[in-house]
N, C-alpha and C positions, 0 to 999 in steps of 0.2 A: 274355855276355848281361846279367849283373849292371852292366855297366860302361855299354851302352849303356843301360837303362834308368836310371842313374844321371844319364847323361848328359841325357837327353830332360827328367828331373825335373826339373833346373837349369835349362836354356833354360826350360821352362814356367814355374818361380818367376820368373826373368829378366824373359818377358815380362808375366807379371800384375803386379810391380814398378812395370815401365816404365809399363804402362795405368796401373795406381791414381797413380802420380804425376804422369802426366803429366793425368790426371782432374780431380785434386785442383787444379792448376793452373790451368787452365781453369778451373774453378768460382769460385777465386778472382776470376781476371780478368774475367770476367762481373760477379762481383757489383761487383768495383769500376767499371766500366763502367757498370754501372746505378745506382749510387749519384753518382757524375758527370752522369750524364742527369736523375738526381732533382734533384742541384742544380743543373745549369743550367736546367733545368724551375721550380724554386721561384725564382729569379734573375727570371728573366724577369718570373714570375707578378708579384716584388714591385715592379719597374719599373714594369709594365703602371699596379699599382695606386699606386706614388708619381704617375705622370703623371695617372693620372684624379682625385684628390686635388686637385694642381696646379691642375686645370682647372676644378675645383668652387670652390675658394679665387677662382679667379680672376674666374668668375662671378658669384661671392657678392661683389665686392666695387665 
């Protein structure tokens, strides 16, 4: 009895293991993901505003 309950204890460590790292992972990957999206988001944004710049100058002149 002692042996299976031993047994059952370890698979259960095994699996919370497996979840919290494989958790941790994820979490990771997400926020790098979303910090990529932020700069190609702020990328953009400064384009947007070199061209309307461009086009003010170009007016102005």
């Amino acid at each position: 009895m002692a042996t299976q309950i031993l047994t059952l204890v370890g698979v259960l460590i095994g699996a919370l293991t497996s979840y919290f790292a494989t958790a941790s992972v994820e979490r990771a990957k997400f926020r790098r993901e979303m910090t990529t999206r932020w700069d190609e988001r702020k990328l953009e944004t400064y384009i947007e505003y070199v061209t309307c710049i461009k086009e003010i100058s170009r007016a102005g002149s």
